[in-house]
PDB file of N, CA, C and O in Angstrom:
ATOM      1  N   UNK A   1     -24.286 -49.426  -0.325  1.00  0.00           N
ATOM      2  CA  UNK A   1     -23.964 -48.045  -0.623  1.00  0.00           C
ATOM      3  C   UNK A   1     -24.942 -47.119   0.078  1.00  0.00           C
ATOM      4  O   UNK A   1     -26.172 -47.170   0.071  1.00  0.00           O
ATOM      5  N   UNK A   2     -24.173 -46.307   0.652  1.00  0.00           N
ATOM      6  CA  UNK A   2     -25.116 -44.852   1.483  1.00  0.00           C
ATOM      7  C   UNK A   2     -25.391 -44.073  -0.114  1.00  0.00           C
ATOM      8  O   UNK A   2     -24.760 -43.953  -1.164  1.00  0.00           O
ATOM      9  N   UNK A   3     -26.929 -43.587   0.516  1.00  0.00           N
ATOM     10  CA  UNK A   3     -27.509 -42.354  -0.898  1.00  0.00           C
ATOM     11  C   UNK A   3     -26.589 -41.159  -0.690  1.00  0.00           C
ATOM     12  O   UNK A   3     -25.978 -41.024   0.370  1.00  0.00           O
ATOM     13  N   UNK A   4     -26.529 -40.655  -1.273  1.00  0.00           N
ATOM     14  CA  UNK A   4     -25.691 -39.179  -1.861  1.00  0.00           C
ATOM     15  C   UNK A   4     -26.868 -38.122  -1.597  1.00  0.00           C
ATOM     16  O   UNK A   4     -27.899 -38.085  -2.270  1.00  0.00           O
ATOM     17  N   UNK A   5     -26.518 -37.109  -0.326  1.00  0.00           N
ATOM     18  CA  UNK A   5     -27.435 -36.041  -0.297  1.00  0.00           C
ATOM     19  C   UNK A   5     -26.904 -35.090  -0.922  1.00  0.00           C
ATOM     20  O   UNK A   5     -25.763 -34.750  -0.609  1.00  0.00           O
ATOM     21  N   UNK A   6     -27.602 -34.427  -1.960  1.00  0.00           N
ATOM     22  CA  UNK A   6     -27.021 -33.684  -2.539  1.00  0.00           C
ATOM     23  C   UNK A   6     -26.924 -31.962  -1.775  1.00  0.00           C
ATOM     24  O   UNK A   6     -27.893 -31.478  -1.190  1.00  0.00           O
ATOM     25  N   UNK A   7     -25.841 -31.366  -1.901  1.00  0.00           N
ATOM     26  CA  UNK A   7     -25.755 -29.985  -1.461  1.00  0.00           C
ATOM     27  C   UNK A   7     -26.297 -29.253  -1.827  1.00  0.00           C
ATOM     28  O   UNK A   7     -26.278 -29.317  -3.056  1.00  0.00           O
ATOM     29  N   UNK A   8     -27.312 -27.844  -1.201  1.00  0.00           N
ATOM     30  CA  UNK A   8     -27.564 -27.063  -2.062  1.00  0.00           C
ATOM     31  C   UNK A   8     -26.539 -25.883  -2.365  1.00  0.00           C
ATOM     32  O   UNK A   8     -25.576 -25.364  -1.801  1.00  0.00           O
ATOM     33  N   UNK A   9     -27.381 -25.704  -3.771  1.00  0.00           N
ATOM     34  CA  UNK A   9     -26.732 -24.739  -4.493  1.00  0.00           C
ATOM     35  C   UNK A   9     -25.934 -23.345  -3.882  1.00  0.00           C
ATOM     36  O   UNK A   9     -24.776 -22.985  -4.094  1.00  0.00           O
ATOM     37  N   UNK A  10     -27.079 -22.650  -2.977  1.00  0.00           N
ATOM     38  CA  UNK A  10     -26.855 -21.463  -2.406  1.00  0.00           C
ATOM     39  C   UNK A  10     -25.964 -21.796  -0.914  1.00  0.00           C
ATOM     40  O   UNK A  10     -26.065 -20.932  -0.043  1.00  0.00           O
ATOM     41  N   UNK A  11     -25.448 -22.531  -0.732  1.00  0.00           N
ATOM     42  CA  UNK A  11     -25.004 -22.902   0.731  1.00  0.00           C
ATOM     43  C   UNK A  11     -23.564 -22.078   0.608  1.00  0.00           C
ATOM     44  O   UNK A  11     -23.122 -21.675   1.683  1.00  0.00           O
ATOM     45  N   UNK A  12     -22.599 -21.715  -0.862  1.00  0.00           N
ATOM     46  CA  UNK A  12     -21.574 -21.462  -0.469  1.00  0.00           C
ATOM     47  C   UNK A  12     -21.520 -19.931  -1.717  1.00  0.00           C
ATOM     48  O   UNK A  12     -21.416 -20.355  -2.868  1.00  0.00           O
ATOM     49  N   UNK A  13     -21.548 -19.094  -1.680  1.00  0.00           N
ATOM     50  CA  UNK A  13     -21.505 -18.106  -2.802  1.00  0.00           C
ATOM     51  C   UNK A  13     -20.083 -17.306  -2.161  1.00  0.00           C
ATOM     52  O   UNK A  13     -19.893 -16.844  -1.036  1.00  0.00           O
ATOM     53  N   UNK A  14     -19.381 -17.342  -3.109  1.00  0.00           N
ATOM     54  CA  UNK A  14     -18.744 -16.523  -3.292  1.00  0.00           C
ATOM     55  C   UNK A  14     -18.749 -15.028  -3.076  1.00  0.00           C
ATOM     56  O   UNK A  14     -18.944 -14.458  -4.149  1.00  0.00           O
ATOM     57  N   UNK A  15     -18.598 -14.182  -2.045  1.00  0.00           N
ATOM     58  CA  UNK A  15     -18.705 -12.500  -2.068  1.00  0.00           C
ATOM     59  C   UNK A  15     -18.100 -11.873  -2.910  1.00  0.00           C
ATOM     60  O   UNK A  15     -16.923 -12.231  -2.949  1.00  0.00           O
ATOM     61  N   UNK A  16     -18.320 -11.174  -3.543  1.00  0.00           N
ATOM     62  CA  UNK A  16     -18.115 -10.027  -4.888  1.00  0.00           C
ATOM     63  C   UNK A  16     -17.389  -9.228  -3.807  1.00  0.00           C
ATOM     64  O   UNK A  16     -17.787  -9.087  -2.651  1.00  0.00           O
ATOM     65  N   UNK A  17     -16.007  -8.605  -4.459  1.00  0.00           N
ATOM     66  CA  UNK A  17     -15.232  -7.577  -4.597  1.00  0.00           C
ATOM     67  C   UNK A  17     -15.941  -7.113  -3.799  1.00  0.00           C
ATOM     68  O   UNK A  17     -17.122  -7.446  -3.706  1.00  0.00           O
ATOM     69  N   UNK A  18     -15.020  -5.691  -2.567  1.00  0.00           N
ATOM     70  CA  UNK A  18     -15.912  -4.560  -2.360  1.00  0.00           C
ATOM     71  C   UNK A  18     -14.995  -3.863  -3.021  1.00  0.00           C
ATOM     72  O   UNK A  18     -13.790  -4.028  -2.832  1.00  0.00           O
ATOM     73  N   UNK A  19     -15.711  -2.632  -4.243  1.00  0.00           N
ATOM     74  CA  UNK A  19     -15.402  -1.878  -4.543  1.00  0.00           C
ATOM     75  C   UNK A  19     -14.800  -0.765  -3.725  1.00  0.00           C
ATOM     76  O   UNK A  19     -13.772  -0.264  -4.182  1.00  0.00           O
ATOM     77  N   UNK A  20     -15.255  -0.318  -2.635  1.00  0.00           N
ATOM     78  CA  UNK A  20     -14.292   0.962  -1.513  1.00  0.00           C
ATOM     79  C   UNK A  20     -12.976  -0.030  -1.200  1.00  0.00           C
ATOM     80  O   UNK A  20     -11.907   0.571  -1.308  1.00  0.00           O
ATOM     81  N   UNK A  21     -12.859  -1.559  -0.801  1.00  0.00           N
ATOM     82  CA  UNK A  21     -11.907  -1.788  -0.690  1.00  0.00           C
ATOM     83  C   UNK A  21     -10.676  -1.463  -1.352  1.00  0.00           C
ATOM     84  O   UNK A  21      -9.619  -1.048  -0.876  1.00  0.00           O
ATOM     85  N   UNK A  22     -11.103  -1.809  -2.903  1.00  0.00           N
ATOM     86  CA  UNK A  22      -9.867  -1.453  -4.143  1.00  0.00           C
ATOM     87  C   UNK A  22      -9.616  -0.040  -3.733  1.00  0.00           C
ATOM     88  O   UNK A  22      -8.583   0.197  -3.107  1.00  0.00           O
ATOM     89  N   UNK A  23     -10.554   1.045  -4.052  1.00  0.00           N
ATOM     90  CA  UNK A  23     -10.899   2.534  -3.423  1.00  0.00           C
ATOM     91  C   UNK A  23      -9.315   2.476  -2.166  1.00  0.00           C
ATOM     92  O   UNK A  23      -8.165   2.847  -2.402  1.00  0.00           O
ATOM     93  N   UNK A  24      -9.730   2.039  -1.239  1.00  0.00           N
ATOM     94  CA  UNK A  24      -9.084   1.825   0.078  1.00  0.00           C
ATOM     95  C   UNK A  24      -7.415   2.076  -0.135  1.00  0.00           C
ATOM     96  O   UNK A  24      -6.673   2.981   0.248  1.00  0.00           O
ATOM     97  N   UNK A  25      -7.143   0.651  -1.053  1.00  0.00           N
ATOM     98  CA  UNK A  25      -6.334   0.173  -1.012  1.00  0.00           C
ATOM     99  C   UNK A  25      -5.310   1.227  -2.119  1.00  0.00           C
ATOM    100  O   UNK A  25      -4.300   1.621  -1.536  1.00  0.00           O
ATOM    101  N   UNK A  26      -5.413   1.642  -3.363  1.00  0.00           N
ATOM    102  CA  UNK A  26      -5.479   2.481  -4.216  1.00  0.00           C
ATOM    103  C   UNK A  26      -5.029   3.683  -3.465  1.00  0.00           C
ATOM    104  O   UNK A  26      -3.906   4.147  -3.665  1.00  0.00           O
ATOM    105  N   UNK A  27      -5.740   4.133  -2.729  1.00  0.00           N
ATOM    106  CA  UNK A  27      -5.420   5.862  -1.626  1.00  0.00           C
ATOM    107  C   UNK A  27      -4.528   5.018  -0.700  1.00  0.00           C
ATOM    108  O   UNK A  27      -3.900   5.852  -0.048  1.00  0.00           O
ATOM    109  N   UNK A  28      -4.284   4.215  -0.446  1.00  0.00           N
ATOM    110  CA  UNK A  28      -3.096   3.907   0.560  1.00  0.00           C
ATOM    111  C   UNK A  28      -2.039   3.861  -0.215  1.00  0.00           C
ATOM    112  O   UNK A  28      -1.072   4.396   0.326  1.00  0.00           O
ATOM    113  N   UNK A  29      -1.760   3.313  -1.581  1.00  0.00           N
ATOM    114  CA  UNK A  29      -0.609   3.063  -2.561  1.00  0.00           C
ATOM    115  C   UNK A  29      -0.051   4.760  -3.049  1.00  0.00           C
ATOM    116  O   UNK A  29       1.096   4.991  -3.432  1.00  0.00           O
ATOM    117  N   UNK A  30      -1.116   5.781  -2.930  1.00  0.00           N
ATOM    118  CA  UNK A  30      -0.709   6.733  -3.228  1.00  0.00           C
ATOM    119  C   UNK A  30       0.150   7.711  -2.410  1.00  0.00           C
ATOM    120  O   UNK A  30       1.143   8.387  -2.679  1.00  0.00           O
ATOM    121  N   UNK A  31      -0.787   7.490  -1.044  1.00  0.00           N
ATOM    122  CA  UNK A  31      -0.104   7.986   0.319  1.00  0.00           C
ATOM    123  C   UNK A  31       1.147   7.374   0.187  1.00  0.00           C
ATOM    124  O   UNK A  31       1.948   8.011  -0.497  1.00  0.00           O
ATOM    125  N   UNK A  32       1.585   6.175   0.715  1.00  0.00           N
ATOM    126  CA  UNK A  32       2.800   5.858   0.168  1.00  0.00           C
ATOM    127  C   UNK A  32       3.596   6.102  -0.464  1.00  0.00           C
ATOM    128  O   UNK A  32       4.638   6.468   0.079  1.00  0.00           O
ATOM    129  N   UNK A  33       3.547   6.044  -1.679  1.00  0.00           N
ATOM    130  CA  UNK A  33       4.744   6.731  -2.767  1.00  0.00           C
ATOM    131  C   UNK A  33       4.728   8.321  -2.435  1.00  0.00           C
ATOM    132  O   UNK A  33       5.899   8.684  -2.543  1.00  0.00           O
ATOM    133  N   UNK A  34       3.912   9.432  -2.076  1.00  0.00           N
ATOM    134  CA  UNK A  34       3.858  10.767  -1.678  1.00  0.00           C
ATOM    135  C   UNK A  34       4.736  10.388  -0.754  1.00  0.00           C
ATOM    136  O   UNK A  34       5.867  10.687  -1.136  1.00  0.00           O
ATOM    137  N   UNK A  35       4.737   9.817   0.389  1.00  0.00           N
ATOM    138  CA  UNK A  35       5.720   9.541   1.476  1.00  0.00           C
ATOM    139  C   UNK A  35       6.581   9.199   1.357  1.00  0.00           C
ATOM    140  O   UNK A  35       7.378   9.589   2.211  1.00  0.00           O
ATOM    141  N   UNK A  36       7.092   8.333   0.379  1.00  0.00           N
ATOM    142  CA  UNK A  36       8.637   7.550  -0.103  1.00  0.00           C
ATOM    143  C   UNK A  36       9.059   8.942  -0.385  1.00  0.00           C
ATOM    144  O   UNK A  36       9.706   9.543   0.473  1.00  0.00           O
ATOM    145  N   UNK A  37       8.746   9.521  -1.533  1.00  0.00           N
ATOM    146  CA  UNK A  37       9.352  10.729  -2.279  1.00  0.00           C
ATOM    147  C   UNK A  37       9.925  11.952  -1.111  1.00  0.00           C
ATOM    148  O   UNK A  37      11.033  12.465  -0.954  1.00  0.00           O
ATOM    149  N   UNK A  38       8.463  12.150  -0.325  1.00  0.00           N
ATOM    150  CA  UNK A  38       8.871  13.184   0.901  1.00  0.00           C
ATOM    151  C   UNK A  38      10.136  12.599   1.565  1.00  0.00           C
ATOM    152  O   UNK A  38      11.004  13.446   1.777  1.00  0.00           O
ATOM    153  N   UNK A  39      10.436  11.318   1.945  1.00  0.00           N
ATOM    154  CA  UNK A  39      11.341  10.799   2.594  1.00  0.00           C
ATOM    155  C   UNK A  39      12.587  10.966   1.703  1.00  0.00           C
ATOM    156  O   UNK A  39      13.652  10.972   2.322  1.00  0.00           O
ATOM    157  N   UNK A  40      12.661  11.117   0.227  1.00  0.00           N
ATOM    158  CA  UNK A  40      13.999  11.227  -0.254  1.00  0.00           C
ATOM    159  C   UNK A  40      14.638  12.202  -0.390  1.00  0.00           C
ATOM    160  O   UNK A  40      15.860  12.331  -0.310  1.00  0.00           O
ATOM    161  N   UNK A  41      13.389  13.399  -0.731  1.00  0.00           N
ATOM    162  CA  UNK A  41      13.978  15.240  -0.674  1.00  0.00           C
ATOM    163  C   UNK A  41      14.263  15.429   0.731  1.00  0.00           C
ATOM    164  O   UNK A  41      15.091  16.319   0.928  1.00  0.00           O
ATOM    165  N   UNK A  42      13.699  14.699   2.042  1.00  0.00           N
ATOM    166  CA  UNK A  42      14.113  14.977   2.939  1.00  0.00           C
ATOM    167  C   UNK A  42      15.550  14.237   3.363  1.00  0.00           C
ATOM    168  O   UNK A  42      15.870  14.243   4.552  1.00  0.00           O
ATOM    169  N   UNK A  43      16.129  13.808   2.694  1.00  0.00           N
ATOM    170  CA  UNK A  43      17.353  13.332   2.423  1.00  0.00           C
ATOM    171  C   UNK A  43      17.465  11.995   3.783  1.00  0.00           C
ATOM    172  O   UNK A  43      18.409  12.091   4.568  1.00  0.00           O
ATOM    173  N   UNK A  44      16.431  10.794   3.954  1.00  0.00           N
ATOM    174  CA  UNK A  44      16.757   9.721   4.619  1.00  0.00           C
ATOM    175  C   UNK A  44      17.977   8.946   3.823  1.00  0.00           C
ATOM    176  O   UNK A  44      18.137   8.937   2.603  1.00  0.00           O
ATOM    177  N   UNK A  45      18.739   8.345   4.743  1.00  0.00           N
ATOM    178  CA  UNK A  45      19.362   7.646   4.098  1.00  0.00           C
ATOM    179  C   UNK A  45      20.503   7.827   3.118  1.00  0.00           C
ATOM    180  O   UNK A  45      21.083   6.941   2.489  1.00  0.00           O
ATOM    181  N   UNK A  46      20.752   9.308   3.098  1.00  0.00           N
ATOM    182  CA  UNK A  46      21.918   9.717   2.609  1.00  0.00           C
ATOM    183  C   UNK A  46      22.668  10.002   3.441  1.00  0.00           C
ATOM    184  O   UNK A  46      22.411  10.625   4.470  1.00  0.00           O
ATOM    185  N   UNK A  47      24.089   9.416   2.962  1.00  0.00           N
ATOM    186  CA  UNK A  47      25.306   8.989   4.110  1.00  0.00           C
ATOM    187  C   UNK A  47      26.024   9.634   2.938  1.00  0.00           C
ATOM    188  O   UNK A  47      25.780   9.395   1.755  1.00  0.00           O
ATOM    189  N   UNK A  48      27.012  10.548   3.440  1.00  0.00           N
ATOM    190  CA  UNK A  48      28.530  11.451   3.320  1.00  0.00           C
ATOM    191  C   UNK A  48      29.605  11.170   3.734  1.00  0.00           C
ATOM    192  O   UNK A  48      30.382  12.034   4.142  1.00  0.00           O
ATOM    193  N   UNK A  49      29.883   9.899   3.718  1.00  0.00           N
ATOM    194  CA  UNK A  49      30.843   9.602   4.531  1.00  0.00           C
ATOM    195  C   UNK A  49      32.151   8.923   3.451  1.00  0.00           C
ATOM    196  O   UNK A  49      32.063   8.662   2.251  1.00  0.00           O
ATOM    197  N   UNK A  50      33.229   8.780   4.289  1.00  0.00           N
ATOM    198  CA  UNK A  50      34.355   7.557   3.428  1.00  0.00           C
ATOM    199  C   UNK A  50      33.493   5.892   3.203  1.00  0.00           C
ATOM    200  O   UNK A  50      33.668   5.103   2.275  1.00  0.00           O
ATOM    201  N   UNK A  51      32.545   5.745   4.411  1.00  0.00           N
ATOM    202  CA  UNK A  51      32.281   4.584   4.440  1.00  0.00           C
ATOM    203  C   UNK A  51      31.145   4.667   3.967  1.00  0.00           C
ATOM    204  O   UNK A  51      30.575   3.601   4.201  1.00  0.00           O
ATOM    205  N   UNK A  52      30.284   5.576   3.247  1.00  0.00           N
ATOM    206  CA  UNK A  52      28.944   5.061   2.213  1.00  0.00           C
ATOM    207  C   UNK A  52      29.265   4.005   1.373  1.00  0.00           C
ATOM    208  O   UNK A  52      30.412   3.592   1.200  1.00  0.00           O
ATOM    209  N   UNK A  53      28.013   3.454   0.716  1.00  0.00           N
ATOM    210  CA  UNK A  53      28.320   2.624  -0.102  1.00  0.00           C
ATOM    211  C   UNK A  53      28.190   3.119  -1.079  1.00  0.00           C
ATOM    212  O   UNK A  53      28.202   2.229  -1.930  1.00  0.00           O
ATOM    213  N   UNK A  54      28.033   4.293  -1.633  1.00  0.00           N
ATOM    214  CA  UNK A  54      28.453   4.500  -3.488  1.00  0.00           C
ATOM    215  C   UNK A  54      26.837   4.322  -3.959  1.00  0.00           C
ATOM    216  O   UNK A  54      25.802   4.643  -3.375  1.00  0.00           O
ATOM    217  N   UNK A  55      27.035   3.768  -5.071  1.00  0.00           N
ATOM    218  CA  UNK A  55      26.452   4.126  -5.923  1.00  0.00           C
ATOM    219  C   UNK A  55      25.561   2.698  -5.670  1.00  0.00           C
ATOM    220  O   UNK A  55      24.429   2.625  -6.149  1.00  0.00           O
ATOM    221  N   UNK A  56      26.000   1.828  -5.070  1.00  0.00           N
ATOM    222  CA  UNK A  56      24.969   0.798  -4.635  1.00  0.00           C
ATOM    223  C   UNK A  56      23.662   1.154  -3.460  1.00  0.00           C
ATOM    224  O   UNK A  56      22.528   0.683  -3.378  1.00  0.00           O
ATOM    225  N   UNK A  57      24.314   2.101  -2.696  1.00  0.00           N
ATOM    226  CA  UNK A  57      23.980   2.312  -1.609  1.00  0.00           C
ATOM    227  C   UNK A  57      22.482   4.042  -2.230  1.00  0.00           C
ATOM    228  O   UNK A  57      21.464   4.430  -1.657  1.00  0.00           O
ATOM    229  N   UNK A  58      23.035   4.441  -3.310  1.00  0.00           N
ATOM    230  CA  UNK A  58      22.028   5.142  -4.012  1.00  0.00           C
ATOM    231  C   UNK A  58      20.503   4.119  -4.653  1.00  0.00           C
ATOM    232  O   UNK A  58      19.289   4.291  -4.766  1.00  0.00           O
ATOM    233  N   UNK A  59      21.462   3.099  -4.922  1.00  0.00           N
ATOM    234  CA  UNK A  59      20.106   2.433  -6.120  1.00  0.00           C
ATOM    235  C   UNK A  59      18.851   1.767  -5.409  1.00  0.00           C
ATOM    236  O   UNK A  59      17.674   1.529  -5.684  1.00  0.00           O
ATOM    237  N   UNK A  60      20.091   1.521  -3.909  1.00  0.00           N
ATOM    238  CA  UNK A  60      18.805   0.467  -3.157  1.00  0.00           C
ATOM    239  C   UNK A  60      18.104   0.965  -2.029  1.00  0.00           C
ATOM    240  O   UNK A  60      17.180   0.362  -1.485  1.00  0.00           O
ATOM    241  N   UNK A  61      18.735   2.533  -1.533  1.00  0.00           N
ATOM    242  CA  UNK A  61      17.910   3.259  -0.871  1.00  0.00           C
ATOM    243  C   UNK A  61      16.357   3.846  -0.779  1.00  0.00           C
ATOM    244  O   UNK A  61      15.679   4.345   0.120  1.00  0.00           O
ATOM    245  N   UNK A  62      16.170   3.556  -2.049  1.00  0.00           N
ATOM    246  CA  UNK A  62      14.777   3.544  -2.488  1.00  0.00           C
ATOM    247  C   UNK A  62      14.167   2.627  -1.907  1.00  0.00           C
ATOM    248  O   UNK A  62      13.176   2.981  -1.270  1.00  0.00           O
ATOM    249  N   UNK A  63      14.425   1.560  -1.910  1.00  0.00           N
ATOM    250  CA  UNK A  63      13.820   0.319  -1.317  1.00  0.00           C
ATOM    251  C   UNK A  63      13.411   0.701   0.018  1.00  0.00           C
ATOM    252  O   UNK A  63      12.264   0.782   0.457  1.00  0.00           O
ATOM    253  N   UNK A  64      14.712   0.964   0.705  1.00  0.00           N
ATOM    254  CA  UNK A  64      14.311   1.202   1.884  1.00  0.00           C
ATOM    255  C   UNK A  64      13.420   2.358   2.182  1.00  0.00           C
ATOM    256  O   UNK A  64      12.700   2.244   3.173  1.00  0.00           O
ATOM    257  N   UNK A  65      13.349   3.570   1.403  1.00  0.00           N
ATOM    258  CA  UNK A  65      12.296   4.664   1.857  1.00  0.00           C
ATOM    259  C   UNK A  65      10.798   3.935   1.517  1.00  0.00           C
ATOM    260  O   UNK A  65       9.824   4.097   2.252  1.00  0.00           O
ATOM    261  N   UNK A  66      10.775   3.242   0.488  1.00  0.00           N
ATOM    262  CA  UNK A  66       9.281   2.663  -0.392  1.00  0.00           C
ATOM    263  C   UNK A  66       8.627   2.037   1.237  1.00  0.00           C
ATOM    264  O   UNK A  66       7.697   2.574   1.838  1.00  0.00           O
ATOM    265  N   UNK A  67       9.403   0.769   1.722  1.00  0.00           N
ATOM    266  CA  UNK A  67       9.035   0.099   2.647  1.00  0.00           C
ATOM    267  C   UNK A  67       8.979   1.154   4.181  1.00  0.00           C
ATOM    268  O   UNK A  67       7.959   0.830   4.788  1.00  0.00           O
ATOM    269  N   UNK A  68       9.655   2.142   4.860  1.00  0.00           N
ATOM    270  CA  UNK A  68       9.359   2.433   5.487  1.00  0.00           C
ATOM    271  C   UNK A  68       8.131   3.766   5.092  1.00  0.00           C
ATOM    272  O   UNK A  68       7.404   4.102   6.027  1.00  0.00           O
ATOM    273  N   UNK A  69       8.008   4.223   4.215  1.00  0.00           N
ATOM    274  CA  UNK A  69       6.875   5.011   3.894  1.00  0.00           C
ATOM    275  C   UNK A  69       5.173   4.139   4.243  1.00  0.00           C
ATOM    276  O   UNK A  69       4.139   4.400   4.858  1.00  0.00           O
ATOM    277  N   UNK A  70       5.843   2.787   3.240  1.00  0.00           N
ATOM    278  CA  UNK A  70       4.681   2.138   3.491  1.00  0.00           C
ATOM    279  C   UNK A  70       3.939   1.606   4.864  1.00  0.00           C
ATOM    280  O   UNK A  70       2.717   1.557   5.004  1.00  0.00           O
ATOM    281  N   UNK A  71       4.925   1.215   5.859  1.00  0.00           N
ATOM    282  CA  UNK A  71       5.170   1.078   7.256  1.00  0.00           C
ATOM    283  C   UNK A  71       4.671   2.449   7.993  1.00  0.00           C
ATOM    284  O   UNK A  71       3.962   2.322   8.991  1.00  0.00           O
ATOM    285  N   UNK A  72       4.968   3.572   7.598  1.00  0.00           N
ATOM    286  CA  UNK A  72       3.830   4.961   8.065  1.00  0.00           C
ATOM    287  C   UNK A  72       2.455   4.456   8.011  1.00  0.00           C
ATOM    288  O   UNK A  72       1.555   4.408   8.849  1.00  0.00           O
ATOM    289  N   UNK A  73       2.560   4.050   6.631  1.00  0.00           N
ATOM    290  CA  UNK A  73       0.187   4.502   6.039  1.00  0.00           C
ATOM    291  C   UNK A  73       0.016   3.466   7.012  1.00  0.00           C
ATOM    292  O   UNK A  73      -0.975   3.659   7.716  1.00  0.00           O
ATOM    293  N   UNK A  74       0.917   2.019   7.383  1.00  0.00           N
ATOM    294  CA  UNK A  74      -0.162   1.349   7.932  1.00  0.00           C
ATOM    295  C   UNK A  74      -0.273   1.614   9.117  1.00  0.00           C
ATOM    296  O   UNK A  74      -1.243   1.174   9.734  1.00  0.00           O
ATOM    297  N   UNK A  75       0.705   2.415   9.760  1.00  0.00           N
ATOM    298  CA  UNK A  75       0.335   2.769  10.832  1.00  0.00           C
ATOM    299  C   UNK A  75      -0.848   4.064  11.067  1.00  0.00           C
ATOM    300  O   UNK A  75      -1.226   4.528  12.143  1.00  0.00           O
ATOM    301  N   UNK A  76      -1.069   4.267  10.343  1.00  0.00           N
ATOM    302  CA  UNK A  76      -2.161   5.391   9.776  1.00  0.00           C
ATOM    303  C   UNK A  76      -1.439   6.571   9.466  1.00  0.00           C
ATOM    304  O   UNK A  76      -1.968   7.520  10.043  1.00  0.00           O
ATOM    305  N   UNK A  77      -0.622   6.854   8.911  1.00  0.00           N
ATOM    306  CA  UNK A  77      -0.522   7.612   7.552  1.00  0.00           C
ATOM    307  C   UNK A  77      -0.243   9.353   7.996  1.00  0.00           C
ATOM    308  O   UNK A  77      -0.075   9.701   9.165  1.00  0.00           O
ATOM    309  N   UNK A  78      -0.237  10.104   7.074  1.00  0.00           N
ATOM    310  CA  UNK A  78      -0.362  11.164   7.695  1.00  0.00           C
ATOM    311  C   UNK A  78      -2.105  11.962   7.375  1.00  0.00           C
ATOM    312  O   UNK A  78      -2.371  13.163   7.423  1.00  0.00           O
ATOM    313  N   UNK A  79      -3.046  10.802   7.059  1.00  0.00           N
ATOM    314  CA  UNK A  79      -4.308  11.267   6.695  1.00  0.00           C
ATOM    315  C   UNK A  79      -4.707  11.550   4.954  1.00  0.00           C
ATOM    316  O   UNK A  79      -5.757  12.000   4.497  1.00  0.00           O
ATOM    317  N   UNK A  80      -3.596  11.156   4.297  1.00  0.00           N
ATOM    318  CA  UNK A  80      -3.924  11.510   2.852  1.00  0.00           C
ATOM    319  C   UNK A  80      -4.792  11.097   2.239  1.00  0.00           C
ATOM    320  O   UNK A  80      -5.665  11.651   1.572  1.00  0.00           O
ATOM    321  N   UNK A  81      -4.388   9.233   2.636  1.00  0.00           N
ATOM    322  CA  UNK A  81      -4.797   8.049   2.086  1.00  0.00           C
ATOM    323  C   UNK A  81      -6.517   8.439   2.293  1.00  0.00           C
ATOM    324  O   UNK A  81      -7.080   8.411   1.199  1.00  0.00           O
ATOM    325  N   UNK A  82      -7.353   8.751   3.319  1.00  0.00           N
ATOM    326  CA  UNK A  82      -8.210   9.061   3.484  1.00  0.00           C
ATOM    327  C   UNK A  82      -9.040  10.247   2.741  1.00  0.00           C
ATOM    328  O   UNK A  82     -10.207  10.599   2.575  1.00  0.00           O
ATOM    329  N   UNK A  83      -7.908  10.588   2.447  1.00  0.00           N
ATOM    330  CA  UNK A  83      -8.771  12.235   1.676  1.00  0.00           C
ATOM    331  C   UNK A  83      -8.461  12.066  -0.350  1.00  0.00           C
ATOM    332  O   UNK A  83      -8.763  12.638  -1.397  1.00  0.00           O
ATOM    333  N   UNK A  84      -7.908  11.232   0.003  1.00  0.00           N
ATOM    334  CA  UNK A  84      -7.893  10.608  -1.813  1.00  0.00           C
ATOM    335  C   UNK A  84      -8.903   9.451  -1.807  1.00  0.00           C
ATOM    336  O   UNK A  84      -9.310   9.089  -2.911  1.00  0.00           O
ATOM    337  N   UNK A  85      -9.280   8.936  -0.911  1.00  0.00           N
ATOM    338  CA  UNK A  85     -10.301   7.705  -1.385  1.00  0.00           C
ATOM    339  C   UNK A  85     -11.658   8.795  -1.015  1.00  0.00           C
ATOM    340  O   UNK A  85     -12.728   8.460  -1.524  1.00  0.00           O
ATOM    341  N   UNK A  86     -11.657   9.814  -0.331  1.00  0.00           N
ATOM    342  CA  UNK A  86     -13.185  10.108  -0.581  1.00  0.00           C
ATOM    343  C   UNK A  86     -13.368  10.843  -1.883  1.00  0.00           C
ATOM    344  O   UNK A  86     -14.398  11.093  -2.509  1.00  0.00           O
ATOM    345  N   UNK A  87     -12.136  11.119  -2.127  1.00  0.00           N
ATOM    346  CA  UNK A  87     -11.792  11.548  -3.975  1.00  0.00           C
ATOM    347  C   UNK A  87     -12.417  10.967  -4.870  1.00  0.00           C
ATOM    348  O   UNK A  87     -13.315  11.276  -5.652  1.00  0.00           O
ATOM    349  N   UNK A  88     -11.908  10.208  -4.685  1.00  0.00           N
ATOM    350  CA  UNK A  88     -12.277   8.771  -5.524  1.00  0.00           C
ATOM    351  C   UNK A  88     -13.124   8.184  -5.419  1.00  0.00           C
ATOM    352  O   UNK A  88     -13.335   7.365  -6.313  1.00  0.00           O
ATOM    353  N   UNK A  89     -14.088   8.274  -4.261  1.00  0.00           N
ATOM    354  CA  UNK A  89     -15.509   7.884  -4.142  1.00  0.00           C
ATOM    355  C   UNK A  89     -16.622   8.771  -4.355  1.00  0.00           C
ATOM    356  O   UNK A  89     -17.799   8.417  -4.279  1.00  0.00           O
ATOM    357  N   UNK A  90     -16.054  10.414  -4.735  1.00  0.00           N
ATOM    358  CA  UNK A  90     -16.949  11.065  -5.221  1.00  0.00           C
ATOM    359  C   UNK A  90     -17.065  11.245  -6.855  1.00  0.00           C
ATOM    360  O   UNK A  90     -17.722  12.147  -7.374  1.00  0.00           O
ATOM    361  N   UNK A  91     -16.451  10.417  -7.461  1.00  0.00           N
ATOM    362  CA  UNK A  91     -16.241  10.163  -8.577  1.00  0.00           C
ATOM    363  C   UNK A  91     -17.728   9.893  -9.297  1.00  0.00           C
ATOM    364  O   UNK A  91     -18.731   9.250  -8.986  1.00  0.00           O
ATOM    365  N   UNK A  92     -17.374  10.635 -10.299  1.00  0.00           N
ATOM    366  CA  UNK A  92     -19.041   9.860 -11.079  1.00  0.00           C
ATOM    367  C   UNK A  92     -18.710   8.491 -11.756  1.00  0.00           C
ATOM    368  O   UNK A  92     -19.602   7.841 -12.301  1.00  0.00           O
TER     369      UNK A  92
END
C-alpha cells in the first residue's frame, strides 16, 4: 500500500457571493421589465388583422416582449440597469 498524502485544508475555498453581482444582476431584471412594458404601450406585436391569433396571440405576446426586452439589456440596455445599481449601491 502507497501512504495517503493528505490535502491541505486551504488548497480549495470556495469564493463568497459578490454582493454588486446580485446588485448587477437585480438592475438588469428591472431594466428589463421597464423595457418589456415600454415595448407593449408601444404596441409590438399587435396584429389587426383577419389572420391574428385572438386571444392566444394576446396571452403569449408577453413572452415574446419579456425575452426581446431582455435581449436589449444584454446587449447593453438603454443605460438604466446602470443607474439603478448605483441606486442600490448607495444604499445604507
Amino acid at each position: 500500500m502507497q501512504p495517503v498524502t493528505p490535502m491541505p485544508l486551504s488548497a480549495h475555498r470556495p469564493t463568497p457571493p459578490d454582493p454588486d453581482a446580485r446588485l448587477h444582476a437585480v438592475a438588469r431584471k428591472l431594466e428589463s421589465q421597464f423595457l418589456s412594458e415600454m415595448l407593449r404601450h408601444a404596441g409590438l406585436g399587435a396584429t389587426e388583422t383577419e389572420f391574428s391569433g385572438g386571444i392566444g396571440e394576446e396571452q403569449f405576446g408577453s413572452f415574446l416582449r419579456e425575452q426581446q426586452a431582455a435581449g436589449m439589456v444584454r446587449a447593453g440596455g438603454i443605460g438604466l440597469a446602470e443607474s439603478i445599481y448605483h441606486a442600490l449601491k448607495a444604499r445604507p
